[in-house]
N, CA, C, O and CB atoms as a CASP TS submission, in Angstrom:
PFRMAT TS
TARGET T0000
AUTHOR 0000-0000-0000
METHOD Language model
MODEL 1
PARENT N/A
ATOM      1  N   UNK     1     -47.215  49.593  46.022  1.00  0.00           N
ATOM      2  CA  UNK     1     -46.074  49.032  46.687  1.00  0.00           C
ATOM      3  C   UNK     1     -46.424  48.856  48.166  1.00  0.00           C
ATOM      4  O   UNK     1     -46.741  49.810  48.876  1.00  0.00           O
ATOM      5  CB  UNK     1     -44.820  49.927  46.497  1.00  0.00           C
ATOM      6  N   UNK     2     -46.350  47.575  48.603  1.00  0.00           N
ATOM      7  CA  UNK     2     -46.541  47.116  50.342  1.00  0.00           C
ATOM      8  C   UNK     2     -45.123  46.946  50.790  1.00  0.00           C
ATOM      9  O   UNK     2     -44.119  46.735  50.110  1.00  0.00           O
ATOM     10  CB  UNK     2     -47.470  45.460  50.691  1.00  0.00           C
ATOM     11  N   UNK     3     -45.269  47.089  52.143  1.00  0.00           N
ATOM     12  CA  UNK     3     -43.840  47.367  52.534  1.00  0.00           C
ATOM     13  C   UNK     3     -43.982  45.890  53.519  1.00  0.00           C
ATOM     14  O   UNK     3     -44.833  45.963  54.406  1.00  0.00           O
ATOM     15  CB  UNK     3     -43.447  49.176  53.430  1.00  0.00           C
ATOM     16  N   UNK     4     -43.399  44.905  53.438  1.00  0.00           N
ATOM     17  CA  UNK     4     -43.281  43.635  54.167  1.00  0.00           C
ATOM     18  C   UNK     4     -42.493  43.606  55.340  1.00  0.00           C
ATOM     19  O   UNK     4     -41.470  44.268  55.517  1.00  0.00           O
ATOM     20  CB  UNK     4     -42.785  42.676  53.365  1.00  0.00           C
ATOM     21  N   UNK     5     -42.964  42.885  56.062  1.00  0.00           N
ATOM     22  CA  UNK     5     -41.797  42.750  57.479  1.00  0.00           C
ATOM     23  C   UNK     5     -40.869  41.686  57.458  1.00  0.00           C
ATOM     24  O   UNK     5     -41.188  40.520  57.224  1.00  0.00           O
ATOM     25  CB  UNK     5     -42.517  42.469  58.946  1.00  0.00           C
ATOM     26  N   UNK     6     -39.262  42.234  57.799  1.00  0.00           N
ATOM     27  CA  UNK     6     -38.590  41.133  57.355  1.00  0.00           C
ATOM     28  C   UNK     6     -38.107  40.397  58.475  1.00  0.00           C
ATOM     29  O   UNK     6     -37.593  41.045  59.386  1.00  0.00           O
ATOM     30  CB  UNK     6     -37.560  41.470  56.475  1.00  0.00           C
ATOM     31  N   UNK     7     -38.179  39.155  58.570  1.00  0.00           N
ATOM     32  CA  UNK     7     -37.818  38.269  59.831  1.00  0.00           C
ATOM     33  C   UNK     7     -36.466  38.467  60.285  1.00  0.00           C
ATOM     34  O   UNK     7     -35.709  39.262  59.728  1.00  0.00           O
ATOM     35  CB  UNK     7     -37.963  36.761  59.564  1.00  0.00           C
ATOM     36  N   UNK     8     -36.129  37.743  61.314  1.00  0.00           N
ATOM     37  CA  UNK     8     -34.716  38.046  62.079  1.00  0.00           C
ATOM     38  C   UNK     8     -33.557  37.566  61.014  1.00  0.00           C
ATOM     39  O   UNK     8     -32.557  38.126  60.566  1.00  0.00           O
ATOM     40  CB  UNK     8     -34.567  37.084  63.688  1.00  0.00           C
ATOM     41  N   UNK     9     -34.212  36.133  60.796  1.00  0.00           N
ATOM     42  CA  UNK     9     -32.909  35.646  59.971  1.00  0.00           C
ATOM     43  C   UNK     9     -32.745  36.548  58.759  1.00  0.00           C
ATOM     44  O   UNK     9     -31.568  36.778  58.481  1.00  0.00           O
ATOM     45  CB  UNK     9     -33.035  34.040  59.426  1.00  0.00           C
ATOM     46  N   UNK    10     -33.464  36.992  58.141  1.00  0.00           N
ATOM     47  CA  UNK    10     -33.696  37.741  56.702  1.00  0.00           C
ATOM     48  C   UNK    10     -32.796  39.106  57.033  1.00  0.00           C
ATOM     49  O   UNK    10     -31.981  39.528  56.213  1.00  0.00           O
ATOM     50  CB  UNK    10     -35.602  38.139  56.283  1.00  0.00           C
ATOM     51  N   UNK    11     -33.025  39.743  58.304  1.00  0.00           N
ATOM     52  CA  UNK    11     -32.116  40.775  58.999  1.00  0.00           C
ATOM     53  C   UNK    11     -30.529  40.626  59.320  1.00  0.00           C
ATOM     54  O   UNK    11     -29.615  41.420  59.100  1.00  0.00           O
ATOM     55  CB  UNK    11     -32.711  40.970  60.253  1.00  0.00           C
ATOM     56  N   UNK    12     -30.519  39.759  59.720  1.00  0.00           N
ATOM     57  CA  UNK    12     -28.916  38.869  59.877  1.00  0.00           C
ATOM     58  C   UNK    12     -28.563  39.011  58.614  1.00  0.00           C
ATOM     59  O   UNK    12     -27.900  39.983  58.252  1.00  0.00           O
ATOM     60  CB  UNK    12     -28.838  37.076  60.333  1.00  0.00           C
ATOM     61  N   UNK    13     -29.018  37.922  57.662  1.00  0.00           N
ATOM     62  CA  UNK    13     -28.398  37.449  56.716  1.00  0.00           C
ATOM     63  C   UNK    13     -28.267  39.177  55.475  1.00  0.00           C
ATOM     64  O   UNK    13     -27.305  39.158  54.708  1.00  0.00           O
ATOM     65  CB  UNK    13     -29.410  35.870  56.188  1.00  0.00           C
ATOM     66  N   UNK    14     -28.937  40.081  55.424  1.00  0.00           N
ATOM     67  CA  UNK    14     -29.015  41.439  55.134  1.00  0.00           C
ATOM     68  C   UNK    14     -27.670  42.257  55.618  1.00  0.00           C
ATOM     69  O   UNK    14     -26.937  43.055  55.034  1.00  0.00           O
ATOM     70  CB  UNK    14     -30.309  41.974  55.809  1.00  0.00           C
ATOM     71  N   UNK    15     -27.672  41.690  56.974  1.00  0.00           N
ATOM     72  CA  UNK    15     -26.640  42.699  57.720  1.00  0.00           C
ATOM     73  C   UNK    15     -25.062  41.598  56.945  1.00  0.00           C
ATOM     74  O   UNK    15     -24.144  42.227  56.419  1.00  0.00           O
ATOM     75  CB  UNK    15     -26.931  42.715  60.154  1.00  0.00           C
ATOM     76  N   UNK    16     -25.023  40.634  56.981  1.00  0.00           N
ATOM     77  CA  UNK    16     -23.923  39.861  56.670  1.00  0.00           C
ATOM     78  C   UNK    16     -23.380  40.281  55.165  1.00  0.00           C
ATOM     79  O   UNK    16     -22.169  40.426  55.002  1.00  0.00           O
ATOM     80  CB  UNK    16     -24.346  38.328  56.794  1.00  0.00           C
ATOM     81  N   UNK    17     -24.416  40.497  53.933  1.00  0.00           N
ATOM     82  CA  UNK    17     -24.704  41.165  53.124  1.00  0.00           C
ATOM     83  C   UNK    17     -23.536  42.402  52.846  1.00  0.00           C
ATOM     84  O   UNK    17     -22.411  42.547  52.367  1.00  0.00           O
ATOM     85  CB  UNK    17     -25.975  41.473  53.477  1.00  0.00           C
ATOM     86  N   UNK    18     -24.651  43.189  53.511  1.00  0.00           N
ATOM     87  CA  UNK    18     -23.862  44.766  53.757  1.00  0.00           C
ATOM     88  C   UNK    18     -22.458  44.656  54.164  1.00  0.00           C
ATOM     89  O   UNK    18     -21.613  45.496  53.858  1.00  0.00           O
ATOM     90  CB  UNK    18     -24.564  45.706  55.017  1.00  0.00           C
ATOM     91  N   UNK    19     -22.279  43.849  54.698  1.00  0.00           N
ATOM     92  CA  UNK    19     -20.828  44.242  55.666  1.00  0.00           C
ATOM     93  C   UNK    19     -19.624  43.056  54.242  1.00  0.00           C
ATOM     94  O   UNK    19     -18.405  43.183  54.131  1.00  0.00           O
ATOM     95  CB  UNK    19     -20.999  43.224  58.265  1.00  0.00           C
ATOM     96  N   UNK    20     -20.337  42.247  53.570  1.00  0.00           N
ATOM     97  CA  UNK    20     -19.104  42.135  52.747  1.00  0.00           C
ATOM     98  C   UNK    20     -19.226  42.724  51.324  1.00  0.00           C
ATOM     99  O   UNK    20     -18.328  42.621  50.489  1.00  0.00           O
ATOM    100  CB  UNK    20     -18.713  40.672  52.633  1.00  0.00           C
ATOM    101  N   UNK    21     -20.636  43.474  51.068  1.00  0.00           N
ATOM    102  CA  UNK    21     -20.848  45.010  49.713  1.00  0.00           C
ATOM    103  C   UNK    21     -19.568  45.799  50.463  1.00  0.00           C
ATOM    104  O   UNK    21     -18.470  45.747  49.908  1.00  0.00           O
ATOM    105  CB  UNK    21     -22.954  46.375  49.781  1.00  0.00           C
ATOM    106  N   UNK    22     -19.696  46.431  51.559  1.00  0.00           N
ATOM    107  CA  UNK    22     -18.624  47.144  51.982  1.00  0.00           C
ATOM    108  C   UNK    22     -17.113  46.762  51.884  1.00  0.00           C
ATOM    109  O   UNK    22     -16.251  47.609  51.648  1.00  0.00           O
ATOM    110  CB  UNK    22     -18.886  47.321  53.143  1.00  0.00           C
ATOM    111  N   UNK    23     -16.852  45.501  52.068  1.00  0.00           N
ATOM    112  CA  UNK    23     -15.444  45.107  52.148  1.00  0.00           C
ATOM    113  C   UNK    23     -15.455  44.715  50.563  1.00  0.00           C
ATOM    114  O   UNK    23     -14.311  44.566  50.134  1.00  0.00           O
ATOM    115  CB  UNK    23     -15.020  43.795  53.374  1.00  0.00           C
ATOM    116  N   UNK    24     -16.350  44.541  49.722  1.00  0.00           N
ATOM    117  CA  UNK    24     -15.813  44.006  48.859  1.00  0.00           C
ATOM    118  C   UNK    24     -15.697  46.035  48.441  1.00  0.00           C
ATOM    119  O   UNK    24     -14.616  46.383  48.915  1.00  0.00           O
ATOM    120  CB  UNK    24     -16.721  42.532  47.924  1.00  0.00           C
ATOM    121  N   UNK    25     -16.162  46.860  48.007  1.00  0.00           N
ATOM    122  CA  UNK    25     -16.146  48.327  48.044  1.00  0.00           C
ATOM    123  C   UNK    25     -14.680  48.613  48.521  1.00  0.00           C
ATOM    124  O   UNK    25     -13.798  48.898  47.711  1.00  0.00           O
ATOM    125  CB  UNK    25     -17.332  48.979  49.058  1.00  0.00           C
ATOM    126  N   UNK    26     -14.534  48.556  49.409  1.00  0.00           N
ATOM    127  CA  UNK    26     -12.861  48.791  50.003  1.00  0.00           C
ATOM    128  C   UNK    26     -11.794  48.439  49.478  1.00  0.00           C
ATOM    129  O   UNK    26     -10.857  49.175  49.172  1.00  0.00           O
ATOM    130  CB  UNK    26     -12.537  48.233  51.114  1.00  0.00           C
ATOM    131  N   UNK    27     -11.905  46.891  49.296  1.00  0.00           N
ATOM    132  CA  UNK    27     -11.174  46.529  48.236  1.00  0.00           C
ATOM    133  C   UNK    27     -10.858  47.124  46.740  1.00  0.00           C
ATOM    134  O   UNK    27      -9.731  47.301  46.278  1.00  0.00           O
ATOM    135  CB  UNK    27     -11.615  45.559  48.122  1.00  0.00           C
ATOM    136  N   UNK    28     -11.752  47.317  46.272  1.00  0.00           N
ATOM    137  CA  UNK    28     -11.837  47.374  44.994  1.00  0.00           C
ATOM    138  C   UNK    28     -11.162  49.160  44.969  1.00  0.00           C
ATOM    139  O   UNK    28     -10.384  49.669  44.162  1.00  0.00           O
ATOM    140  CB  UNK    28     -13.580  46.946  44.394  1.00  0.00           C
ATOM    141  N   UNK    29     -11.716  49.658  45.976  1.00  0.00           N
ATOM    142  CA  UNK    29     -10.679  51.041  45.905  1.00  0.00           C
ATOM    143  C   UNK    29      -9.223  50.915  46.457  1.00  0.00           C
ATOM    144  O   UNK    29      -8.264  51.581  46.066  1.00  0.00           O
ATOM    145  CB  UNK    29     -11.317  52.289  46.815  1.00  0.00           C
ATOM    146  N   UNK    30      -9.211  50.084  47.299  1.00  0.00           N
ATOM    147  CA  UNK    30      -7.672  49.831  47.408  1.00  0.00           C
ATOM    148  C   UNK    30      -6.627  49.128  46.080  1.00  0.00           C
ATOM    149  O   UNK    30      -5.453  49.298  45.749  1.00  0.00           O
ATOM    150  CB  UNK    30      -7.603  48.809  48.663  1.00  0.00           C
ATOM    151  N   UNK    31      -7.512  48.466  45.683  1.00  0.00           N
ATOM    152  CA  UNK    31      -7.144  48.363  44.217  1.00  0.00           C
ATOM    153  C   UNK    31      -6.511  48.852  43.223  1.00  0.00           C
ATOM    154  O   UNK    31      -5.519  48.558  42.557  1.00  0.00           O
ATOM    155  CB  UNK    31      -7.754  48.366  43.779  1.00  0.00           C
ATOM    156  N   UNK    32      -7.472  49.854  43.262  1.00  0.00           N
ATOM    157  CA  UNK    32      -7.387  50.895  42.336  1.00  0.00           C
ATOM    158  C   UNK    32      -6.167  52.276  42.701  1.00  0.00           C
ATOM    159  O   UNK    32      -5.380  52.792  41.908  1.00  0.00           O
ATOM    160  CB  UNK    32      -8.965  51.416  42.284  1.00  0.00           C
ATOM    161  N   UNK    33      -6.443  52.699  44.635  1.00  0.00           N
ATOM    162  CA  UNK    33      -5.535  52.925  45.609  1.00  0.00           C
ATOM    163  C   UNK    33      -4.215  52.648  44.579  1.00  0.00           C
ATOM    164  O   UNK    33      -4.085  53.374  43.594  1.00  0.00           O
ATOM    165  CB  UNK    33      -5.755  51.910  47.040  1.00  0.00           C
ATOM    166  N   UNK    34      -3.477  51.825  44.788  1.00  0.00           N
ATOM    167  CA  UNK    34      -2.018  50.849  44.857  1.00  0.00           C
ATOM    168  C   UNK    34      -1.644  50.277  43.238  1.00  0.00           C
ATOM    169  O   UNK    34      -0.667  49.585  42.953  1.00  0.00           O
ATOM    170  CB  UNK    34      -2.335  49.213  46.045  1.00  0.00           C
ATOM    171  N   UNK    35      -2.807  50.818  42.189  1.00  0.00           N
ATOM    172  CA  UNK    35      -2.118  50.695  41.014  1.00  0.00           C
ATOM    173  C   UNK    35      -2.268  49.280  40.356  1.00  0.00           C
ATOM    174  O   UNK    35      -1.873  48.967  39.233  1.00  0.00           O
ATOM    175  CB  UNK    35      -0.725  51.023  41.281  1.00  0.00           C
ATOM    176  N   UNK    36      -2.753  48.681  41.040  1.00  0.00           N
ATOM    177  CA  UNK    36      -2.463  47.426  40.256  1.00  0.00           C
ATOM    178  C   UNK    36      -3.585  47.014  39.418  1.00  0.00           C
ATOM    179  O   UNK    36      -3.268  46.341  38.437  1.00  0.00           O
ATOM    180  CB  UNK    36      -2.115  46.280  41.154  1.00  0.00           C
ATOM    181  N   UNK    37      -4.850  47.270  39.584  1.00  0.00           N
ATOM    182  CA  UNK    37      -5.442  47.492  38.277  1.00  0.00           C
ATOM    183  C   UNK    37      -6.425  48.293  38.339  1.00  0.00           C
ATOM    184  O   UNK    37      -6.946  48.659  39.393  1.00  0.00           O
ATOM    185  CB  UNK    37      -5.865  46.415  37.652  1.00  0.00           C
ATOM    186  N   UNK    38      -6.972  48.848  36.518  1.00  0.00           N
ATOM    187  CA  UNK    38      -7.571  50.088  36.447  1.00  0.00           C
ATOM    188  C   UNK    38      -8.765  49.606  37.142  1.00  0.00           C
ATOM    189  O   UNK    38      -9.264  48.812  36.344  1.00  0.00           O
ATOM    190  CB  UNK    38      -7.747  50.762  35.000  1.00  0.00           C
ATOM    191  N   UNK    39      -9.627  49.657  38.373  1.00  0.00           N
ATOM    192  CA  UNK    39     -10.980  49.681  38.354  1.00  0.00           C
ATOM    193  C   UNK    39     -11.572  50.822  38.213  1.00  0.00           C
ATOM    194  O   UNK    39     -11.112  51.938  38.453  1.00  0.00           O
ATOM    195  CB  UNK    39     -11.438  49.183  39.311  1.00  0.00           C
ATOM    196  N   UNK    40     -13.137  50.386  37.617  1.00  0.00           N
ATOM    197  CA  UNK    40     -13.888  51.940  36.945  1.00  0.00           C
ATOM    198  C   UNK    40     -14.690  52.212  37.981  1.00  0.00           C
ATOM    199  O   UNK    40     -15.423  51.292  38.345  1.00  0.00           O
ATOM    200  CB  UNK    40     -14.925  51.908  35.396  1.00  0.00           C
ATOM    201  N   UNK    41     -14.745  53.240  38.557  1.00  0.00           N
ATOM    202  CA  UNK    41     -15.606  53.938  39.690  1.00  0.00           C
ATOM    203  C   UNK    41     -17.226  53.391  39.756  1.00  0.00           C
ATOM    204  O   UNK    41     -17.732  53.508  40.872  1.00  0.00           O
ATOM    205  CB  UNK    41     -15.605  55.666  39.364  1.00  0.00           C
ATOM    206  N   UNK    42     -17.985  52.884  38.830  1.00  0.00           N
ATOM    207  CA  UNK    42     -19.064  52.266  38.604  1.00  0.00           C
ATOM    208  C   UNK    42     -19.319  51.475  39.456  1.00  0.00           C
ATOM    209  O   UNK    42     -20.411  51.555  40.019  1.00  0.00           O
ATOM    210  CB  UNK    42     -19.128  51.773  37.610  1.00  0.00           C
ATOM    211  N   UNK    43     -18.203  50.263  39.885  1.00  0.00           N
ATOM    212  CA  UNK    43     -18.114  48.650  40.135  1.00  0.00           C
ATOM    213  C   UNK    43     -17.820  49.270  41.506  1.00  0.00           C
ATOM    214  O   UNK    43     -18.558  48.684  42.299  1.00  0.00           O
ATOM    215  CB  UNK    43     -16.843  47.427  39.228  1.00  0.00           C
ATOM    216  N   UNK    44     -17.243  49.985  42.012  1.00  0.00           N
ATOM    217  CA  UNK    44     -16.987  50.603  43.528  1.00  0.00           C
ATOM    218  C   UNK    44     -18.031  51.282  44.210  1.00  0.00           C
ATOM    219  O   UNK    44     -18.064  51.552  45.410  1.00  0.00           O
ATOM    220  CB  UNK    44     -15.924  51.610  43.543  1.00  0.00           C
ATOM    221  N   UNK    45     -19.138  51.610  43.075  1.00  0.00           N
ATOM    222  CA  UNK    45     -20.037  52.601  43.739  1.00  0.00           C
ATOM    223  C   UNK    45     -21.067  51.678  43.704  1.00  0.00           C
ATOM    224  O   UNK    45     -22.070  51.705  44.415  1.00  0.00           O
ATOM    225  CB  UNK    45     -20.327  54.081  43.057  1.00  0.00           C
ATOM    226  N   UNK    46     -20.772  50.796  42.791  1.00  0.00           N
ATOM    227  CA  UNK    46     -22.598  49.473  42.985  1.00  0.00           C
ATOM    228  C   UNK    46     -22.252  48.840  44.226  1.00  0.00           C
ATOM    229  O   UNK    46     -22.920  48.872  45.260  1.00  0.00           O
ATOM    230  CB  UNK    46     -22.937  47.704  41.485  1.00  0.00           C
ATOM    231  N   UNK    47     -21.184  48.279  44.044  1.00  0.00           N
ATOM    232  CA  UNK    47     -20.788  47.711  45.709  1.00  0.00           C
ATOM    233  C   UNK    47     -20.990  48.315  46.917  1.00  0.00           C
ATOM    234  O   UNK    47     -21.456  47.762  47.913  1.00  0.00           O
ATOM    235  CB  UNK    47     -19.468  47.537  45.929  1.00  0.00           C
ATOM    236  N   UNK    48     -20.570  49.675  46.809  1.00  0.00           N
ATOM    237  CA  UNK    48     -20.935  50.814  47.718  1.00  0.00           C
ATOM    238  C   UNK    48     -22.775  50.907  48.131  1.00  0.00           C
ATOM    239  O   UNK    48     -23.139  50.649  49.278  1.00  0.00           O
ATOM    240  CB  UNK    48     -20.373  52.297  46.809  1.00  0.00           C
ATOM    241  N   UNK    49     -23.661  51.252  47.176  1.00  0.00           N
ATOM    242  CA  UNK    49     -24.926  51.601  47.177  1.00  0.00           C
ATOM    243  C   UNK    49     -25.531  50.189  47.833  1.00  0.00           C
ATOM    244  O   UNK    49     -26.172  50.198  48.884  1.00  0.00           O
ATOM    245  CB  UNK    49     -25.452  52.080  45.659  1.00  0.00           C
ATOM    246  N   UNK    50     -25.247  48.987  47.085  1.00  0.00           N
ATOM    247  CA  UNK    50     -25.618  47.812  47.704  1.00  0.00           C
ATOM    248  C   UNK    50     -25.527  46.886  49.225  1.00  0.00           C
ATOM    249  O   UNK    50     -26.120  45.969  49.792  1.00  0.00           O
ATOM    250  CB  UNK    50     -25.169  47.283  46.970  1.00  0.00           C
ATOM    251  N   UNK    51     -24.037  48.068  49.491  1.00  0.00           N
ATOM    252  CA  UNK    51     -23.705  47.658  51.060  1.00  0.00           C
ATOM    253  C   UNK    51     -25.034  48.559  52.266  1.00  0.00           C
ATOM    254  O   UNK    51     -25.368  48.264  53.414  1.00  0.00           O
ATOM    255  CB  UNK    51     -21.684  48.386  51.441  1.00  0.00           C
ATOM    256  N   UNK    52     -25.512  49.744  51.312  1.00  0.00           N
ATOM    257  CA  UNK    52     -26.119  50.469  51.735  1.00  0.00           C
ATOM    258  C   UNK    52     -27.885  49.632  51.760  1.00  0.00           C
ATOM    259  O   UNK    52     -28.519  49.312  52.765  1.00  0.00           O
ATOM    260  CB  UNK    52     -25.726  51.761  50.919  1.00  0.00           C
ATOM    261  N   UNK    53     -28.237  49.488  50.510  1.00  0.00           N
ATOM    262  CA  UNK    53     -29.369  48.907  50.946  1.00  0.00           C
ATOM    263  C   UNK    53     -29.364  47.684  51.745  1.00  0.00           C
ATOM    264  O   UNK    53     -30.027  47.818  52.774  1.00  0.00           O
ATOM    265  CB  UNK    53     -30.055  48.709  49.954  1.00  0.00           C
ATOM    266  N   UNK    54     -28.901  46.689  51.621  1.00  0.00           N
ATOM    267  CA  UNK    54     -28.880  45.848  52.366  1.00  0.00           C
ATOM    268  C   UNK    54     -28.474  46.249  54.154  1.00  0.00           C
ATOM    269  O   UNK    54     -28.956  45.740  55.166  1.00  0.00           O
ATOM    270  CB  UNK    54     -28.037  44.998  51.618  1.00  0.00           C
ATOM    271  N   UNK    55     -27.682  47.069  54.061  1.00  0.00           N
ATOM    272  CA  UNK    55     -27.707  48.096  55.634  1.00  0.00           C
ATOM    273  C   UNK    55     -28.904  48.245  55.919  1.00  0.00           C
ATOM    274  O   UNK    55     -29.350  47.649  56.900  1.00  0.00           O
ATOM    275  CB  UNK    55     -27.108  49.691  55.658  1.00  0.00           C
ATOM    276  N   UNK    56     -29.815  49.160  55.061  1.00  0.00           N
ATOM    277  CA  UNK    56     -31.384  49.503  55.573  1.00  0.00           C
ATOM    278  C   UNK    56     -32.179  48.671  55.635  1.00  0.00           C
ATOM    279  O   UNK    56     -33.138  48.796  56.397  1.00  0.00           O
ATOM    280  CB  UNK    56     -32.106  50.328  54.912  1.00  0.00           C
ATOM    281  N   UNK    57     -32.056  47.853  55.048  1.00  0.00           N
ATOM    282  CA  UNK    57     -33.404  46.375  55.261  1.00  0.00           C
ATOM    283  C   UNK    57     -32.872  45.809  56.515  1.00  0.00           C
ATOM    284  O   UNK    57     -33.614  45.312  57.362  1.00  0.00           O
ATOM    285  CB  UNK    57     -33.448  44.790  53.802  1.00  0.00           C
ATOM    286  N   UNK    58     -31.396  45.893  56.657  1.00  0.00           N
ATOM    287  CA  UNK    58     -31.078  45.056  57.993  1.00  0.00           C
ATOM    288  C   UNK    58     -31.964  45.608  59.294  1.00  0.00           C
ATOM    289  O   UNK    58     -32.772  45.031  60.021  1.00  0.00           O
ATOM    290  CB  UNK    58     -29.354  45.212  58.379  1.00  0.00           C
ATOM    291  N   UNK    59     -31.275  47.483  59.261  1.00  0.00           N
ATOM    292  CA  UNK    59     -31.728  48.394  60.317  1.00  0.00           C
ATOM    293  C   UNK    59     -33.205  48.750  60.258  1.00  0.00           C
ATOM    294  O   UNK    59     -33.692  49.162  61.311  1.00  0.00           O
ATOM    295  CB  UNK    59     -30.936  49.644  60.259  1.00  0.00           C
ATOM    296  N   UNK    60     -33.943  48.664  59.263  1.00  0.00           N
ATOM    297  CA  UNK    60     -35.087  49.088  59.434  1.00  0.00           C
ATOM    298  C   UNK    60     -36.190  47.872  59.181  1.00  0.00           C
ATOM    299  O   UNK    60     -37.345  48.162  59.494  1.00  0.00           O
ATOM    300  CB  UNK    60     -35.200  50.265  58.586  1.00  0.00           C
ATOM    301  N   UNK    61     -35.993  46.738  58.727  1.00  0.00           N
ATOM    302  CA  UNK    61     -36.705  45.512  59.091  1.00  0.00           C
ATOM    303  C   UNK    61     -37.509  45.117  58.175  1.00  0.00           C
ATOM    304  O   UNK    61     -37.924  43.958  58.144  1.00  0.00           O
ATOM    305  CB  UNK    61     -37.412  45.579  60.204  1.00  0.00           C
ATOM    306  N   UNK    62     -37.887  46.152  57.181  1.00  0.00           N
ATOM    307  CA  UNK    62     -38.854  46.050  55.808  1.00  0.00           C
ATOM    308  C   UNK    62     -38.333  46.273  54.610  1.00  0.00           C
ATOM    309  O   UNK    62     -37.211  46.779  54.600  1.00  0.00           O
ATOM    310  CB  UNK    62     -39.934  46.964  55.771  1.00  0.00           C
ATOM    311  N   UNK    63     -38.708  46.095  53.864  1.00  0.00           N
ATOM    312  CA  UNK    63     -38.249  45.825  52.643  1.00  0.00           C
ATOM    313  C   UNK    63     -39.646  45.964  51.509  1.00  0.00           C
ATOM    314  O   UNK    63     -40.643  45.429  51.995  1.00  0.00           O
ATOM    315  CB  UNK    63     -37.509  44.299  52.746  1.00  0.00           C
ATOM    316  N   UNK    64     -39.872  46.543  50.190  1.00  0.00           N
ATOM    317  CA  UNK    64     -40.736  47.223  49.772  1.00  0.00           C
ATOM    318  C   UNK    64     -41.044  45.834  48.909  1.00  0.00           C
ATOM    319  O   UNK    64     -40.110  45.031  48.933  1.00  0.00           O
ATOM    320  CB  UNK    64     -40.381  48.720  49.180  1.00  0.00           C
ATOM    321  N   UNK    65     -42.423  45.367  48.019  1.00  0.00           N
ATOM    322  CA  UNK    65     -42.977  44.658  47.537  1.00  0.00           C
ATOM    323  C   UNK    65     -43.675  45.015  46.794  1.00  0.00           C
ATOM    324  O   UNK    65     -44.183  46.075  47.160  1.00  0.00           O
ATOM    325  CB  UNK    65     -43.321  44.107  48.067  1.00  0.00           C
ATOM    326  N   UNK    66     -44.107  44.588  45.602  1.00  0.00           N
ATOM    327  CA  UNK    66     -44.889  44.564  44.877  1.00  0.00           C
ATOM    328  C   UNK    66     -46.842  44.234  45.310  1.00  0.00           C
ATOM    329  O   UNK    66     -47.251  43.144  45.709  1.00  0.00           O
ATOM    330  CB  UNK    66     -44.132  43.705  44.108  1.00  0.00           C
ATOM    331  N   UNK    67     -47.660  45.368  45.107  1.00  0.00           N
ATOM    332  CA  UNK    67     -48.587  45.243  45.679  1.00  0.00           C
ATOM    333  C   UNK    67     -49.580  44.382  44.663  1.00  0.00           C
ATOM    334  O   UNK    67     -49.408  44.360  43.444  1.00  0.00           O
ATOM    335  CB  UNK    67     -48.938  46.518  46.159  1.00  0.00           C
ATOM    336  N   UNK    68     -50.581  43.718  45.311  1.00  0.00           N
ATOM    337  CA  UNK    68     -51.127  42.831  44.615  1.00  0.00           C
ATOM    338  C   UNK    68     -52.437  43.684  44.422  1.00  0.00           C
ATOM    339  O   UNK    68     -52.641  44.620  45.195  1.00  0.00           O
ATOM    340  CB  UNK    68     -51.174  41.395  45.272  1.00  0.00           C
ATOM    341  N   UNK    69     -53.329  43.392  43.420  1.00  0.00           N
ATOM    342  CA  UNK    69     -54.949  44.074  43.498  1.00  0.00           C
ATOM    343  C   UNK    69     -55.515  42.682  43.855  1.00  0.00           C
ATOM    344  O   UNK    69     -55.024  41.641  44.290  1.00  0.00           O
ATOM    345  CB  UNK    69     -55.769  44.903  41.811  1.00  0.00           C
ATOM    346  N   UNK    70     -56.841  43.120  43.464  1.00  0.00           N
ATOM    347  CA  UNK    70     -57.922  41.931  44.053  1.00  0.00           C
ATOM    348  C   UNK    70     -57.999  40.231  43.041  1.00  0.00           C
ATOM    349  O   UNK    70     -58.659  39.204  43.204  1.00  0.00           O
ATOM    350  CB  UNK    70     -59.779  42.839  43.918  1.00  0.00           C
ATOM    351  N   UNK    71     -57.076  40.614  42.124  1.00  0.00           N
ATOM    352  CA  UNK    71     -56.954  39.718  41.120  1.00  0.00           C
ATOM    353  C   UNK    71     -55.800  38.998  41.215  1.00  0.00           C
ATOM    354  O   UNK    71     -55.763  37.907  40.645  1.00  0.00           O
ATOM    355  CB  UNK    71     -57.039  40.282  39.947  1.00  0.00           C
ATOM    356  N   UNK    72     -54.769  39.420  41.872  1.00  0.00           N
ATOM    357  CA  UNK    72     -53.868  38.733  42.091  1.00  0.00           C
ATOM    358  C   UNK    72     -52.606  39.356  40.918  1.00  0.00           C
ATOM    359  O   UNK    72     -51.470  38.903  40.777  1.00  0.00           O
ATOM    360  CB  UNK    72     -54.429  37.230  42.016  1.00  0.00           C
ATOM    361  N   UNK    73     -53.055  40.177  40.395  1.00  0.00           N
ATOM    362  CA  UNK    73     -52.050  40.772  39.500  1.00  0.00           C
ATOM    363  C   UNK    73     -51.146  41.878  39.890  1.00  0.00           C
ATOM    364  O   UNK    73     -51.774  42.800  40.409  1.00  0.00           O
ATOM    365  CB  UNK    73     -52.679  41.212  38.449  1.00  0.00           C
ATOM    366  N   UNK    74     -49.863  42.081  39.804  1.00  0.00           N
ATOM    367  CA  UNK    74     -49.121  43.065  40.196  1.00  0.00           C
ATOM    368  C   UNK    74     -49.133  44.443  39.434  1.00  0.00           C
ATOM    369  O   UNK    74     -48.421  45.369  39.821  1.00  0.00           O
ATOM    370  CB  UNK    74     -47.941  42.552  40.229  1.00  0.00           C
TER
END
């Protein structure tokens, strides 16, 4: 596994990412909050974890890859 450097826009568009995993996360517990329908803790926590990675690729700039050998095979 190589760890790649991710460009500005790739960082932006990461951070833009994260910030609507999170709101869509909020939602979906306010949702659930106020009764109006059953959501299953699963769909709140992928949204959740996903606001998160996309957070760290934003803040930390790399992002992990598949390493190649001398053949070109992964």
């Amino acid at each position: 596994m190589r760890w790649e450097r991710a460009t500005t826009v790739v960082r932006v568009f990461c951070l833009l990412l994260a910030a609507g995993s999170f709101g869509v996360a909020w939602r979906l517990t306010w949702i659930g909050a106020h009764g109006i329908d059953d959501v299953p803790p699963p769909f709140t926590l992928a949204a959740g974890l996903t606001g998160i990675g996309f957070l760290c690729v934003a803040a930390i700039g790399r992002y992990p890859t598949p390493a190649m050998d001398k053949h070109g095979k992964s």
